[in-house]
N, C-alpha and C positions, 0 to 999 in steps of 0.2 A: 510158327504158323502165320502163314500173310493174311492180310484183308481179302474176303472174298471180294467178288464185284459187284453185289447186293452191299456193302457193309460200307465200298468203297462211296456206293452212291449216298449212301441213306447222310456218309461225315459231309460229302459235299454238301448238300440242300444242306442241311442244317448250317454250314460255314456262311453260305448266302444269306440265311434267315439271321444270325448272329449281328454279319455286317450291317443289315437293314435293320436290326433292332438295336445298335449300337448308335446311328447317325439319329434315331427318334429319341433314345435315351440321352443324348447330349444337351438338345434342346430342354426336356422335364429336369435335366441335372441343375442345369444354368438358372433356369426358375424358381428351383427351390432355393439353391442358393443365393437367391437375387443377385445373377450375374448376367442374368440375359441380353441380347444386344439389342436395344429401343430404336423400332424403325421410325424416322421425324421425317416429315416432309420436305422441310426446309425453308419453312413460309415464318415462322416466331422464332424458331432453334438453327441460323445459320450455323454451318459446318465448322468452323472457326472456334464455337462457342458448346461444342459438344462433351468440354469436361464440366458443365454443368449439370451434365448426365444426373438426373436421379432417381433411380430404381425403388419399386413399390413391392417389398415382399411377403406380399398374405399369400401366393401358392404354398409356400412355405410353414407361414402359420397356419394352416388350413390342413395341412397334412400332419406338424408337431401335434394338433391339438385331440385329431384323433388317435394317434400311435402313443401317446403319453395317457392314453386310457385306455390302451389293452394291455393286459398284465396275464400271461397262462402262471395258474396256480398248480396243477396236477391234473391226473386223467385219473378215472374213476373205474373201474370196472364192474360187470354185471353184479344185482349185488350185495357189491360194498358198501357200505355207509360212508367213507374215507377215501383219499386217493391215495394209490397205491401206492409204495413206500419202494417198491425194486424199480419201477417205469423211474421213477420220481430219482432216485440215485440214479439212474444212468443219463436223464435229464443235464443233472448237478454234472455230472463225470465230465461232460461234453461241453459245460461252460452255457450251456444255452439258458438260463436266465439272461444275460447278455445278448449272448447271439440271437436270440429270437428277435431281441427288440430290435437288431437293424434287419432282420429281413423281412419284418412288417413295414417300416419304414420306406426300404424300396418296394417292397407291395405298393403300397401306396402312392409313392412319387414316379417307380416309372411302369406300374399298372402290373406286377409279380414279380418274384423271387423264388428260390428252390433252394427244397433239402434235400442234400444226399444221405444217403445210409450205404454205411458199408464196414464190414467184419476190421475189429482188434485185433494188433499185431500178436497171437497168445502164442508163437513158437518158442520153443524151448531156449533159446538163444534171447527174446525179447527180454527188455528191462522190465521190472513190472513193479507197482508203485510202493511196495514195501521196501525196494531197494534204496528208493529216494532218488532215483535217477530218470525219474518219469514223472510227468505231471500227471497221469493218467494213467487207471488200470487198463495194462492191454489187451485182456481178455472181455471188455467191456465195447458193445460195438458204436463204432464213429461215425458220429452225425454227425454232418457241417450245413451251415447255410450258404448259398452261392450267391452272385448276380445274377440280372438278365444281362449285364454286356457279357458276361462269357459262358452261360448256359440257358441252350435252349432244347425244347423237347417236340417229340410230332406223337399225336394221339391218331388212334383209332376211328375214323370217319364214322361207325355204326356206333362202339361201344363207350366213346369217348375217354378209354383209357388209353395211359402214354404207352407207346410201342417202342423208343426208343431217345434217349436223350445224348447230349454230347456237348464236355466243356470245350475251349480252346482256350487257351490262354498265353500267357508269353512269362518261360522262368528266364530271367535273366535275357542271355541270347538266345537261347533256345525255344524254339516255339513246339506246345505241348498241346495233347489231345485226348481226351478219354472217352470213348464210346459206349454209354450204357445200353444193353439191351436185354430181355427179358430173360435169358440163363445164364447171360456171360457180359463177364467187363474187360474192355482191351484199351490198354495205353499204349500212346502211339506216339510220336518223335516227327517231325518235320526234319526230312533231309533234300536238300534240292527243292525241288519242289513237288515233291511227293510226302505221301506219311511211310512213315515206315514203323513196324509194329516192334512194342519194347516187352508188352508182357500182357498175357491172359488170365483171366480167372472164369473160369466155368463155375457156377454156383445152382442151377437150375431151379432157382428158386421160381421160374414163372411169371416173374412180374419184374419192370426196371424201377431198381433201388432211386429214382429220383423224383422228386415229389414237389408242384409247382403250388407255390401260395398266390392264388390266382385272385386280384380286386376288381371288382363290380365286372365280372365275364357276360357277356350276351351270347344267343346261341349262335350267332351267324360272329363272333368274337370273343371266341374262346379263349383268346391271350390275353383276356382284362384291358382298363383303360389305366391311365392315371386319374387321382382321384380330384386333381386338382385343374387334370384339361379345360373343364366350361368355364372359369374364373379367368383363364388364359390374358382374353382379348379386353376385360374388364381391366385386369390389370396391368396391361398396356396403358391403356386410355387412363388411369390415375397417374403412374410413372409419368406421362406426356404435361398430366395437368400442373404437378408437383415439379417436374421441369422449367415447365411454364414461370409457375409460382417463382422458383429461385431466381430464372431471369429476370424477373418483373422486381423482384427485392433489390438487385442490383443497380439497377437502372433509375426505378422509380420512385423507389422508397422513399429516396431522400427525396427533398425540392429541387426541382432542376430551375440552374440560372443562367438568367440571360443579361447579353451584354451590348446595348447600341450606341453606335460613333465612340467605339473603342479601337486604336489602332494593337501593332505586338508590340509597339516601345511601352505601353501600359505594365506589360506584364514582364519586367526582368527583377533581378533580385538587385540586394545595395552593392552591386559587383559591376552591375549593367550586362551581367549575363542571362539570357533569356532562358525564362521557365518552362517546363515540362509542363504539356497540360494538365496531369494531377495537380502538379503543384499550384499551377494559378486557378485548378478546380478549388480547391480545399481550402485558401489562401485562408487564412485567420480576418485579414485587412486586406481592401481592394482599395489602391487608390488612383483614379484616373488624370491625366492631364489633361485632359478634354473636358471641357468646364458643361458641353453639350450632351457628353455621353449620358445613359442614364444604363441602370444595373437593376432586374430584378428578379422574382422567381416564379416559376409554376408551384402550383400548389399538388404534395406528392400522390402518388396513386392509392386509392381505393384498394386493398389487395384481398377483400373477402370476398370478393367471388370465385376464388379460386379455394378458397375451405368449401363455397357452397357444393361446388361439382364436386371435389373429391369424398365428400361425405354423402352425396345422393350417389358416388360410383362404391362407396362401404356399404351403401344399403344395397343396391344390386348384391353386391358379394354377401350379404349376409342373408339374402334372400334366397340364392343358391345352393348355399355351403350347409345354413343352418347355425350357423357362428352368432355367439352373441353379438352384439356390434362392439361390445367392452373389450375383445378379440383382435379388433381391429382399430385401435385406436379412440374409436370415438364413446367419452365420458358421460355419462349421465347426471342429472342431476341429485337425484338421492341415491344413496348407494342401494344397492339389491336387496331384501331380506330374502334367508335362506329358501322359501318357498319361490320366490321369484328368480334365484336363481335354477334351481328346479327345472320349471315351468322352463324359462328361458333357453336351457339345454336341452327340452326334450328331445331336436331332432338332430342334435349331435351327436346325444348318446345313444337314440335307437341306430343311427349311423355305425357307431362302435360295436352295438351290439349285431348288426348285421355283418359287419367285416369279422367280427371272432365267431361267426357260426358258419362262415365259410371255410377260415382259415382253419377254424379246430379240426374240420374232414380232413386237411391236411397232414395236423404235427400226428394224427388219428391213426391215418396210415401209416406215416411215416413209423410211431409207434408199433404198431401190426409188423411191419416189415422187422424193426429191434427182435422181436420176441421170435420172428423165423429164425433169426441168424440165430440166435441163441440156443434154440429149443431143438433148431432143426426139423422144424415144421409147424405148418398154420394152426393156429388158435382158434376153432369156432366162436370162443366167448369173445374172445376181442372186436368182433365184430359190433358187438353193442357197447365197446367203450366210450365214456364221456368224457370228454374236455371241458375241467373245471376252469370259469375265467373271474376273475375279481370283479366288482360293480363295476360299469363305466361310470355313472353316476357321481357326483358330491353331495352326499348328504353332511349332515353334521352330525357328531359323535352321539349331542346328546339324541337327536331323531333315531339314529339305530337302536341306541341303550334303549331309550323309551320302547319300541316297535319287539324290540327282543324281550322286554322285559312281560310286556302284556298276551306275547304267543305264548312263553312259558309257562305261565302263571294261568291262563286259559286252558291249558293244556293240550295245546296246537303243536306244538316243539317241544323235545325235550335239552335238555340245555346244551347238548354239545351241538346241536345244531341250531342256537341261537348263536355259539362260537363262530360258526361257520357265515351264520349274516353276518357276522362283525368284522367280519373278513380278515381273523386271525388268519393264519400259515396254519398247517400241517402241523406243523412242529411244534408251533405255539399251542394248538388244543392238545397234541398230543403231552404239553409241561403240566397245560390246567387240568388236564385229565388228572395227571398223574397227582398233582398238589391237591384236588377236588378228594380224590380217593384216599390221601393224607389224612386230611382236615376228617374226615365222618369218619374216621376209623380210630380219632384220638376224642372225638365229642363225645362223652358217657352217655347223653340223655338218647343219643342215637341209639348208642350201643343197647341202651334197655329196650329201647322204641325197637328195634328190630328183633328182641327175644319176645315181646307179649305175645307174637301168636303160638309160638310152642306154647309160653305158660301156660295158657287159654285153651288151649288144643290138651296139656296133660289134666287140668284141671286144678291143677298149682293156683295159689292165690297170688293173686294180684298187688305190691303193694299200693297201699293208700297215698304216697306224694308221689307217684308215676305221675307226669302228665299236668300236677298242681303249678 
């Protein structure tokens, strides 16, 4: 079956939008990297002198410091007390403990990323993981996380849902295409300069298996930004300053000297071969035949005014970003106590917490769409599933202990959900469960403590060191 000419148009625009989000993505890539290329006037940094080059990288810290605080723990369903345990295995199955955290990451640095979803190889013929010849159950369906350089999507102008998405990318020599659209997925093959179609899937599932983890979106910019854009041109302007600086350490550091009614026969070695000017810079001993010359120095440069600007361009950036200033270099002088660090972080981590209540609608759906493939139809109740996410916050152990200790003991919480502030796993409440339910079932004094109400109820006596 060929590309309609609807199908053919929709890969085009998309191929366009790709290449234009590939050449923006290059620049937010080189940033984060501190690889960017620093535009100099050429008025202090002549061109000659530009492997002095030195790049300033907080876009980078600025985006690690939020992605190193979103951690997905499970999704919850309507409910449950717990997150679910089958979502949570096919999570695991997919490797996306891992995978999530780089596609938060390019969220972040070049403003979204996407999951795909799409059905397990489960034909009769497939490996399947009890054979030991699969990493992976193949009857368990395949999420992957993508880029934006090779996948982008077009939403719905009224209902803001995606209508249809499409990778490109390049295997080897071959340049490769996948067209998602809302009942069917076709891969496609570049031949010439055309696509030429390799294979279909009709699925009619109603909705396209691709799903964008979209950072700080406006309505009139729906593709999100990077999150470290507005810090941009600030950290130019310290790069330039901290350039500056190295040049001036060069140059000025030392004492510069001077030399008058000095001829070049002054300056040869005991050979009478004439010196390099390092060498008669550095000489240990100068000594002149000119009984007139005289020899002396400048006194070296002053070089803190160059910490002063790059530490009022950290406070810009930290006034931005929300970044301690401890983030960026600059030390204080007592160190923090726990409450001040706190304080300190609040607007980083309500930042955290704003980026994971976007993102969760995301792994949300993408979830939704797992349980179609599976079940072979929509879920109502998934529709109110939660995405559980770990504190963004550092508190300290003992402040949770304490905070969990006085909910329970209040009787605010009962203890498996003092577990869950503690921000055990899953797995860990589900041990303490298990060892909780141990321990009272080997304590005798329990064991009687839970017969007195029968006793009392048949009218059995009570013994007298119950209780003493």
């Amino acid at each position: 079956m060929a590309l309609t000419d609807d199908e053919r148009a929709t890969l085009g625009r998309m191929e366009l939008e790709l290449l234009r989000a590939q050449r923006r993505n290059r620049r937010l890539d080189a940033y984060y990297n501190g690889e960017q290329r620093l535009e100099q006037l050429g008025l202090a940094v002549p061109p000659e002198l530009q492997r002095f080059l030195t790049i300033v990288a907080w876009p980078g810290t600025y985006a690690d410091a939020i992605e190193e605080r979103i951690d997905l723990e499970g999704f919850r369903l309507p409910g449950a007390t717990d997150a679910d345990e089958d979502l949570w295995r096919i999570w695991q199955a997919n490797g996306l403990d891992e995978e999530s955290q780089l596609a938060h990451l390019d969220a972040l640095v070049l403003g979204r990323s996407f999951i795909t979803v799409g059905s397990g190889d489960d034909t009769p013929d497939a490996p399947s993981a009890e054979d030991g010849d699969a990493d992976r159950d193949p009857a368990v369906p395949l999420v992957t996380v993508e880029s934006a350089n090779e996948v982008t999507v077009e939403r719905d102008p009224r209902t803001r849902r995606v209508v249809a998405a499409a990778k490109v990318y390049q295997d080897g020599p071959t340049r490769r295409a996948t067209l998602y659209l809302p009942d069917q997925t076709v891969w496609l093959e570049r031949e010439s300069a055309r696509w030429s179609e390799q294979d279909r899937d009709v699925h009619d599932m109603g909705v396209v298996p691709v799903v964008p983890i979209t950072n700080r979106p406006r309505l009139a910019r729906r593709e999100g930004r990077s999150q470290f854009e507005r810090v941009i041109g600030l950290t130019d302007a310290a790069a330039r300053a901290v350039t500056n600086a190295q040049l001036a350490t060069e140059i000025m550091a030392i004492p510069q000297r001077y030399v008058l009614g000095a001829s070049k026969g002054d300056f040869v070695d005991s050979d009478g071969k004439q010196l390099t000017a390092w060498e008669a810079y550095f000489g240990a001993i100068w000594a002149l035949a000119n009984k007139d010359a005289k020899v002396g120095s400048f006194s070296a440069a002053d070089l803190a005014n160059f910490k002063t600007i790059v530490d009022h361009y950290a406070s810009l950036v930290a006034g931005l970003t929300g970044l301690p200033m401890r983030y960026l270099g600059q030390s204080t002088t007592n160190p923090p106590s726990a409450e001040g660090i706190r304080a300190d972080e609040s607007r980083i981590i309500k930042t955290c917490e704003r980026f994971a209540r976007s993102t969760g609608g995301s792994w949300e759906l993408a979830m939704r769409i797992v349980r179609r493939i599976i079940d072979g139809d929509w879920d109502p109740r998934l529709a109110q599933m939660e995405t559980l996410w770990r504190d963004p916050a550092t508190p300290t152990k003992a402040q949770q202990a304490d905070a969990a200790v006085k909910l329970v003991q209040a009787g605010i919480l009962p203890v498996e959900a003092a577990w869950e502030d503690m921000g055990y796993s899953a797995v860990r409440r589900g041990k303490l469960a298990a060892m909780r339910a141990a321990e009272r079932s080997a304590d005798p004094i329990l064991e009687i403590a839970r017969g007195l109400p029968a006793q009392q109820a048949s009218g059995e006596p009570v013994p007298a060191d119950v209780g003493s």
